[in-house]
MINU-120552 format. One record per residue (C-alpha): residue number from 1; residue in three letters; z, x, y. Coordinates in nm, 3 decimals. Layout:
% MINU-120552
<r NUM,ALA,<Z,X,Y>>
...
This chain:
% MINU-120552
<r 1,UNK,<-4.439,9.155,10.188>>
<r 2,UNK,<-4.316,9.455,9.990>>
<r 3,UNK,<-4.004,9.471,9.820>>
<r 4,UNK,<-3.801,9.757,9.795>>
<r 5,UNK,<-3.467,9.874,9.641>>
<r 6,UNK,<-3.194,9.851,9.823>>
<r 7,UNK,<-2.999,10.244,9.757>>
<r 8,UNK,<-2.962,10.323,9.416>>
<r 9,UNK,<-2.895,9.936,9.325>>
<r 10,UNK,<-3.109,9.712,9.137>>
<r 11,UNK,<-3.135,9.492,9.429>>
<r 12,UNK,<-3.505,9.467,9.569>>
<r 13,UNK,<-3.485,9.321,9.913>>
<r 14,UNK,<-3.836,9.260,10.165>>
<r 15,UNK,<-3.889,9.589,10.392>>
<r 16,UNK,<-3.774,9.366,10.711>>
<r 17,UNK,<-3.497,9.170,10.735>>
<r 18,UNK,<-3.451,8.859,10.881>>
<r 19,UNK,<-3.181,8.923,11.169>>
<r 20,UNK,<-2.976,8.607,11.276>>
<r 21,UNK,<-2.739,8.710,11.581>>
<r 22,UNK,<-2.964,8.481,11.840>>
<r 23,UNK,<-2.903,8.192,11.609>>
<r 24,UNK,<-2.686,7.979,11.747>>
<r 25,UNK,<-2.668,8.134,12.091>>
<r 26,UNK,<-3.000,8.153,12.183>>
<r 27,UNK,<-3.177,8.033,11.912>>
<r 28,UNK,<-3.149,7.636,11.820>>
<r 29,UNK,<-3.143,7.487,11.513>>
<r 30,UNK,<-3.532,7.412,11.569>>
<r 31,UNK,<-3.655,7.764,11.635>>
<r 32,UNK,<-3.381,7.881,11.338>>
<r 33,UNK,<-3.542,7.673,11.110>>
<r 34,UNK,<-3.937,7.789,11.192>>
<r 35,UNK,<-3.826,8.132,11.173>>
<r 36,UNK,<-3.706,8.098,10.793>>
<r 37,UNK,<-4.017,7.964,10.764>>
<r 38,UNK,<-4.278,8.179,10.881>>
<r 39,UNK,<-3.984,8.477,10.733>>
<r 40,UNK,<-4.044,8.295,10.368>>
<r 41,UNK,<-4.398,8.264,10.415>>
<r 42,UNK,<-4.462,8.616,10.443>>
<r 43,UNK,<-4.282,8.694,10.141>>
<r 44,UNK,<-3.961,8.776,10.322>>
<r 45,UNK,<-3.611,8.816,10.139>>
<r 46,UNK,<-3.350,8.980,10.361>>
<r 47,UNK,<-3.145,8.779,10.593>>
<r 48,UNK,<-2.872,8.941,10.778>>
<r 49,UNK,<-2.566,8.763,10.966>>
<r 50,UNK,<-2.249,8.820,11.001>>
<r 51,UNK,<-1.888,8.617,11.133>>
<r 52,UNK,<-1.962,8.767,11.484>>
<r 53,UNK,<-2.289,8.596,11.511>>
<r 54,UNK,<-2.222,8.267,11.730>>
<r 55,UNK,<-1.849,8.248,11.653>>
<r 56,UNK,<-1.997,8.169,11.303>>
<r 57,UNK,<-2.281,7.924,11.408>>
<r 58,UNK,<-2.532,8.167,11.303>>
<r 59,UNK,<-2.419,8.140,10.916>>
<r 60,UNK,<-2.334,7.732,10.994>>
<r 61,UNK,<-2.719,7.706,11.044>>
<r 62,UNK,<-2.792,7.987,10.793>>
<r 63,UNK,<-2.621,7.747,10.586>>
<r 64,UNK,<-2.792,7.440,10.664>>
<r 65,UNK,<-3.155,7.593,10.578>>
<r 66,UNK,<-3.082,7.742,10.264>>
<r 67,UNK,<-3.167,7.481,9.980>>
<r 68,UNK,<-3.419,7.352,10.239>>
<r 69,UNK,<-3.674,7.561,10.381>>
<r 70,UNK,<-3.627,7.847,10.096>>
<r 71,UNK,<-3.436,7.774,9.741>>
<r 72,UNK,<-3.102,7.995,9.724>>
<r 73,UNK,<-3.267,8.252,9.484>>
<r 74,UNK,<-3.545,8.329,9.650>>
<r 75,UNK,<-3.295,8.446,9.981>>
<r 76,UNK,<-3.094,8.764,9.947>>
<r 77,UNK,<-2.853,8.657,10.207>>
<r 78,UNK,<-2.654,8.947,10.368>>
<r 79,UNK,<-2.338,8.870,10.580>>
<r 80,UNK,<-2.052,9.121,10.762>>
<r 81,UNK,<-1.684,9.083,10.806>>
<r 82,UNK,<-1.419,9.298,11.025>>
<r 83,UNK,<-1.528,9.151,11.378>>
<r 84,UNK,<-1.488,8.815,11.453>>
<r 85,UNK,<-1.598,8.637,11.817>>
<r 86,UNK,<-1.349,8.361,11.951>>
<r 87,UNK,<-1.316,8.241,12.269>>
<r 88,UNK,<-1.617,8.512,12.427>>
<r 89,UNK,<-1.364,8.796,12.298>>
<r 90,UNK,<-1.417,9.001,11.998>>
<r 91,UNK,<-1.143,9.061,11.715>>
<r 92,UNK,<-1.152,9.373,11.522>>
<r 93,UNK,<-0.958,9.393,11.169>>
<r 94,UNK,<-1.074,9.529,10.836>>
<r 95,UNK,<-0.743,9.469,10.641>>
<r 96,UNK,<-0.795,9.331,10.319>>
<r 97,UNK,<-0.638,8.995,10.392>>
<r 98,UNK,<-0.826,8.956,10.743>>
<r 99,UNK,<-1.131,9.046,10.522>>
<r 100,UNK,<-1.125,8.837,10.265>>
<r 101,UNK,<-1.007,8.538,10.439>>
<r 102,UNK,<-1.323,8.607,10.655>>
<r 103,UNK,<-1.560,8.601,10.313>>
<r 104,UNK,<-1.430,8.290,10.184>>
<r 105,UNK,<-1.501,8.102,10.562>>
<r 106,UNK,<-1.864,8.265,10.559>>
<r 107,UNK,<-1.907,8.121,10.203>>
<r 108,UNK,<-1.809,7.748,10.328>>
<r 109,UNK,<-2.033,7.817,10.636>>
<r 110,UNK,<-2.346,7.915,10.433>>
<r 111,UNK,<-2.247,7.625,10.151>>
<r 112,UNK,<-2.310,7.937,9.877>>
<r 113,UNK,<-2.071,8.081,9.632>>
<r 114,UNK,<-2.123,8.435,9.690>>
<r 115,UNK,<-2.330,8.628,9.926>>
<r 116,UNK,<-2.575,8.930,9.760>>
<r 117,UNK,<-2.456,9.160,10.023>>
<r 118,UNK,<-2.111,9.217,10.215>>
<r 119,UNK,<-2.078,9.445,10.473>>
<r 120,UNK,<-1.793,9.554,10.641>>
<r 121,UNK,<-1.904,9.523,11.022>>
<r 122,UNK,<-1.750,9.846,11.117>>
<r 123,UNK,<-1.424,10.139,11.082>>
<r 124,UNK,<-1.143,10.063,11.228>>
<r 125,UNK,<-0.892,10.361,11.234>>
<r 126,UNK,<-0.619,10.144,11.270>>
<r 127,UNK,<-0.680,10.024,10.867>>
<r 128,UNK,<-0.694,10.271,10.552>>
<r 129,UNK,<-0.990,10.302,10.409>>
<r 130,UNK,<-0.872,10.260,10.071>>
<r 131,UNK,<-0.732,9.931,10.191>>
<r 132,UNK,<-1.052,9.828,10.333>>
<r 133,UNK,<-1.250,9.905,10.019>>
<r 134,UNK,<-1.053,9.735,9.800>>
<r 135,UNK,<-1.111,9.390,9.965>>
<r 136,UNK,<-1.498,9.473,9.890>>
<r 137,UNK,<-1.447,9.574,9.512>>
<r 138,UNK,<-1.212,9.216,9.545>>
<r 139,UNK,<-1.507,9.014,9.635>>
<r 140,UNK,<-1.710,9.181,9.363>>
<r 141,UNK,<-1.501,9.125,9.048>>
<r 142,UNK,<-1.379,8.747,9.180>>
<r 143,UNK,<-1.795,8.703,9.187>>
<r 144,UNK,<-1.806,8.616,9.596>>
<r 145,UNK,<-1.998,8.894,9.658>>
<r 146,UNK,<-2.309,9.089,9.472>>
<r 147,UNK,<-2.314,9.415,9.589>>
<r 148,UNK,<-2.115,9.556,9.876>>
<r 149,UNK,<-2.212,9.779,10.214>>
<r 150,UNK,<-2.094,9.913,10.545>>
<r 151,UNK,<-2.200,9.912,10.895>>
<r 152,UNK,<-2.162,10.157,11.154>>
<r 153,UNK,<-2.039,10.340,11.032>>
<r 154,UNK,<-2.061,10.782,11.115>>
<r 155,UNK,<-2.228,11.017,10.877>>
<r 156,UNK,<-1.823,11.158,10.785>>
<r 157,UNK,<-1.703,10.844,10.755>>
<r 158,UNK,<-2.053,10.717,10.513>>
<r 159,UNK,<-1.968,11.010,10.316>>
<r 160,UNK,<-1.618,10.967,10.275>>
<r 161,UNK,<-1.625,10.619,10.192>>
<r 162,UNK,<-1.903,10.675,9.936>>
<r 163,UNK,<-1.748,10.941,9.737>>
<r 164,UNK,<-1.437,10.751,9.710>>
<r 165,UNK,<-1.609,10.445,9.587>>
<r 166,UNK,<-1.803,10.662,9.331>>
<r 167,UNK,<-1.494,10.923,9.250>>
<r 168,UNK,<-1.245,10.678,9.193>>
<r 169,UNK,<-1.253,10.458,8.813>>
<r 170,UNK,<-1.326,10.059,8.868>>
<r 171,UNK,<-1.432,10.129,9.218>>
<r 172,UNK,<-1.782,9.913,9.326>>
<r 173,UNK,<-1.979,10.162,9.441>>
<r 174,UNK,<-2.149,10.153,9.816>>
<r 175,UNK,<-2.538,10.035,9.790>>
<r 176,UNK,<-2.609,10.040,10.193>>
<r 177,UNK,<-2.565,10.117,10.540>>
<r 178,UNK,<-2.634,9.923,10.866>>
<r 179,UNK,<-2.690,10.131,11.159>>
<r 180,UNK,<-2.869,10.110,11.473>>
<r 181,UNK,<-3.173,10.319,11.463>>
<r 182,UNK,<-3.505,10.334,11.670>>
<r 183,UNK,<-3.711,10.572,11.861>>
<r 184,UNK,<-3.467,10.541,12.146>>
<r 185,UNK,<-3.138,10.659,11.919>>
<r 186,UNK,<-3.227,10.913,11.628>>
<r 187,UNK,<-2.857,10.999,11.647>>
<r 188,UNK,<-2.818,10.885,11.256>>
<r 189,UNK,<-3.088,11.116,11.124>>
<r 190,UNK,<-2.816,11.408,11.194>>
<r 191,UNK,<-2.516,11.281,10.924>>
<r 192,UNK,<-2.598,10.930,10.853>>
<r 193,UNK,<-2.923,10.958,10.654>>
<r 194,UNK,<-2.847,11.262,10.499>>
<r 195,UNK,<-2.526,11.114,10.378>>
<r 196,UNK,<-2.692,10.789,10.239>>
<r 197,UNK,<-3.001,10.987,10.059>>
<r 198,UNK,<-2.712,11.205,9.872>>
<r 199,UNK,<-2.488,10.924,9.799>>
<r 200,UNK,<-2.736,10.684,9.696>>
<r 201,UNK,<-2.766,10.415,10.010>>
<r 202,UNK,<-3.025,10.222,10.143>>
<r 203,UNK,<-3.026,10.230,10.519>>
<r 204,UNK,<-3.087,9.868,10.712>>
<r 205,UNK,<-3.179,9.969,11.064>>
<r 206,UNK,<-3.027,9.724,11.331>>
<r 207,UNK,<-3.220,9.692,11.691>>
<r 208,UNK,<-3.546,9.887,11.573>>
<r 209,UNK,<-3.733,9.788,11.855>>
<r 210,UNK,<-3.437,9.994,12.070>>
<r 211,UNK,<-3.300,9.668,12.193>>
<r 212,UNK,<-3.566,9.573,12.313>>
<r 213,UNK,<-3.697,9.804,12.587>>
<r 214,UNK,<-3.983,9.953,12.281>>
<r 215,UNK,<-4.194,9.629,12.336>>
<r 216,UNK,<-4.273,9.774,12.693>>
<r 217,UNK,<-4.108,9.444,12.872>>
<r 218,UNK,<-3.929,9.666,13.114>>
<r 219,UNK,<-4.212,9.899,13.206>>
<r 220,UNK,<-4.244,9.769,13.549>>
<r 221,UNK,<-3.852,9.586,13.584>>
<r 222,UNK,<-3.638,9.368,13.413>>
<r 223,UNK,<-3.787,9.010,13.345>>
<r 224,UNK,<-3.589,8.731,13.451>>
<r 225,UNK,<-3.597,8.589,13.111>>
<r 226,UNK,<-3.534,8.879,12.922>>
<r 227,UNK,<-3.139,9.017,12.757>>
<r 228,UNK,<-3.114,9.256,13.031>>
<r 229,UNK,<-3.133,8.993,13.294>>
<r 230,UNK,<-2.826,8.792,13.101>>
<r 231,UNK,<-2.443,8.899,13.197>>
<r 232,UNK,<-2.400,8.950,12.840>>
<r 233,UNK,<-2.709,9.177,12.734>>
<r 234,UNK,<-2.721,9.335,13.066>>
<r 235,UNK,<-2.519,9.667,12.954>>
<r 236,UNK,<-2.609,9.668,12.608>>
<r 237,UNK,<-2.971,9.707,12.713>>
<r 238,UNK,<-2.959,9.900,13.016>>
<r 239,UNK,<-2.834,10.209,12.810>>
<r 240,UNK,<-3.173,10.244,12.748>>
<r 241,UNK,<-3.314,10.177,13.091>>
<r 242,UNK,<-3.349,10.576,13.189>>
<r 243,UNK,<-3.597,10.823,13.239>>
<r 244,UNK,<-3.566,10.923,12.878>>
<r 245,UNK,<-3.607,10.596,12.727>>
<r 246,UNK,<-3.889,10.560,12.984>>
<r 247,UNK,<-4.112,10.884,12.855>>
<r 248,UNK,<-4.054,10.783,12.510>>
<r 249,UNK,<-4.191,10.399,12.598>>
<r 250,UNK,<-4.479,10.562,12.743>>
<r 251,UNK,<-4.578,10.776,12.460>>
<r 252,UNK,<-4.563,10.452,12.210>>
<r 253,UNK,<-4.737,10.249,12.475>>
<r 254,UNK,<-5.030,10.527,12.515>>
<r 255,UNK,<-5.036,10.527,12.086>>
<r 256,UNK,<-5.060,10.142,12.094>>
<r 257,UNK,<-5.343,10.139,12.315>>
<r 258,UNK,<-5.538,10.427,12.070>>
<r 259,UNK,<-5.463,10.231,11.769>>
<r 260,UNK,<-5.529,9.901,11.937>>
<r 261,UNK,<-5.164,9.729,11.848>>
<r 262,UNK,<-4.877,9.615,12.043>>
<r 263,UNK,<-4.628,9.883,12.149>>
<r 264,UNK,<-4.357,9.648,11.928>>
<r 265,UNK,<-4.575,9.681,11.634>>
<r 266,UNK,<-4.547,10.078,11.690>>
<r 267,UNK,<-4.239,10.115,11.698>>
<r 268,UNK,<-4.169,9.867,11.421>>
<r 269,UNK,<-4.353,10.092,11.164>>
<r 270,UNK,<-4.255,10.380,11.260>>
<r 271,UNK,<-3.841,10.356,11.165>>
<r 272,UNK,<-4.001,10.129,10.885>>
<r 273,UNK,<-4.140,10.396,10.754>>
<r 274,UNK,<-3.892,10.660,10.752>>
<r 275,UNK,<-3.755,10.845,10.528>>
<r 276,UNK,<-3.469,10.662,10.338>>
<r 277,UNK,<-3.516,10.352,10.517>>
<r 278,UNK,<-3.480,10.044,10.360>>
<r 279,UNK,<-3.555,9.773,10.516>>
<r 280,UNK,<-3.537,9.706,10.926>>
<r 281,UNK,<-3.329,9.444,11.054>>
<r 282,UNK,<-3.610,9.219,11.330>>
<r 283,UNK,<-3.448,8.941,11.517>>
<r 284,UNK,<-3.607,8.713,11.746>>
<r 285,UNK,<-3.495,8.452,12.004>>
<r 286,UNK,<-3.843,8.217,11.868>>
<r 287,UNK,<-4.064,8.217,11.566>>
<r 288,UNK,<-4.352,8.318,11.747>>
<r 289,UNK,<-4.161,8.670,11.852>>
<r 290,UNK,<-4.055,8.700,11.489>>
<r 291,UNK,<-4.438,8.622,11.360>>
<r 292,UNK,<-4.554,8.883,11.603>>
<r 293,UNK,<-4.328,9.178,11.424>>
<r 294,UNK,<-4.400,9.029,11.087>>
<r 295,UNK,<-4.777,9.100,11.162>>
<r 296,UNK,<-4.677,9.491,11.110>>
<r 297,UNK,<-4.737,9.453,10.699>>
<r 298,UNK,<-5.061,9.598,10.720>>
<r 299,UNK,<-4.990,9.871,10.933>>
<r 300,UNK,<-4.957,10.226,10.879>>
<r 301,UNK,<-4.895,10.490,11.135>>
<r 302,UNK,<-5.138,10.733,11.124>>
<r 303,UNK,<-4.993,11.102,11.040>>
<r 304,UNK,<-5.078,11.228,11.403>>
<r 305,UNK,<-4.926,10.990,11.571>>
<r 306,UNK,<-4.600,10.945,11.394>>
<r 307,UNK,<-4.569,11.303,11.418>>
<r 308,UNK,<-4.642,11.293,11.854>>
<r 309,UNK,<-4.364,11.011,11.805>>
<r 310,UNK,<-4.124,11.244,11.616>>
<r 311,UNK,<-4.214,11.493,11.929>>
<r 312,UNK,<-4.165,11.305,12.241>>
<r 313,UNK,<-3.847,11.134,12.107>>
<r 314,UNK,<-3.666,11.423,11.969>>
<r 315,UNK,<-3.337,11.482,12.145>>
């Protein structure tokens, strides 16, 4: 697989990531452990997780793996603090105390001493930025983290928080932003990617197949097996169960059947391929889903049809 570099850092990572927030859920030990596998096999780097992930199973059996089905260095492992899941309930808090604490227990759960990449998980207005970054330049001078990101973050508040990371002396600058994008939501080619091309950040697309809905699954209703069918997924995915998200299924449906590929593998390249675009973030409930979108290395959109792609999904 291709390696690329992640923003203006030295840090070459594979152009998909490995995502991890089944694992532990709905994703056992068993299937974790075959997707690292086929993930390493094809010359894949990137795995993403985070504290929210499982209640923290998902870096537990992160954890376990590493050291066994790949050696530490050849893993850039990537994890994300500020939300934490207890109880079913999520916890929001990007102080520098609730952050750090929340570093050193994802560095007992993985069994590393430092992560390559911490991200915070989101903004939280409640919290100063300043206050947040400093618990990220923290982690870099005590050596528990690498290099240092954000996540969901808006194109003002990308911008903001780079500039003050590059501006100010001693500060660790920003290499990265997580965001989710996908021929469903182009929302972040407005601020966000202009922000991280000027400032110098890779962008790690989360949910590229639009959560889901892209591989055509819910062309004719909602499978009884599928996240939409679940009480928790139900809402998450039905956002993109309108007439919208239908035309632009169709369209990558009608340019998978011309080029002879999956509608997955369409839309998989296509927000691979885009313009300041790292590296996509792919997760899978089973190794053979996660094989299926690491088949994509080989593929190239043709000009034409990215561009009737660009058309029919344009806002």
């Amino acid at each position: 697989m291709q390696q690329r570099r992640l923003g203006h850092s030295g840090l070459r990572v594979s152009r998909l990531g490995l995502g991890t927030m089944t694992w532990g859920r709905d994703t056992d030990e068993h299937e974790a452990r075959d997707q690292l596998i086929a993930f390493a096999e094809a010359g894949g780097t990137l795995v993403d997780t985070a504290v929210a992930y499982a209640e923290g199973r998902s870096e537990e059996m992160l954890g376990a793996l590493i050291g066994d089905v790949v050696a530490r260095d050849e893993v850039v492992i990537a994890t994300k603090a500020g939300v934490e899941a207890r109880d079913g309930r999520l916890r929001y808090d990007t102080s520098r105390r609730a952050l750090l604490t929340a570093l050193d227990a994802s560095l007992t759960r993985l069994g590393v001493d430092h992560v390559d990449l911490w991200q915070v998980h989101l903004w939280q207005p409640g919290t100063p930025m300043e206050e947040t970054l400093a618990a990220l330049d923290h982690a870099v001078s005590t050596g528990r983290a690498a290099y240092v990101g954000v996540s969901n973050y808006t194109g003002w508040q990308t911008g903001r928080a780079a500039t003050w990371q590059q501006a100010v002396p001693g500060r660790t600058p920003l290499i990265s932003t997580q965001v989710e994008y996908s021929l469903l939501n182009r929302r972040v080619e407005d601020e966000v990617l202009p922000a991280a091309q000027a400032l110098g950040l890779g962008v790690l697309p989360w949910s590229p197949l639009g959560r889901g809905v892209l591989t055509g699954k819910y062309r004719t209703g909602t499978p009884s097996d599928s996240r939409a069918a679940t009480s928790q997924f139900s809402r998450f995915v039905g956002d993109y169960l309108d007439t919208r998200s239908a035309a632009i299924v169709e369209g990558v449906a009608r340019a998978a059947d011309g080029l002879g590929w999956t509608p997955a593998e369409v839309a998989l390249v296509w927000v691979r391929d885009r313009p300041g675009v790292t590296a996509p973030i792919v997760g899978a409930r089973s190794a053979a889903q996660l094989r299926a979108s690491l088949a994509v290395e080989e593929l190239q959109l043709p000009a034409e049809i990215a561009e009737a792609l660009d058309d029919v999904s344009d806002d």
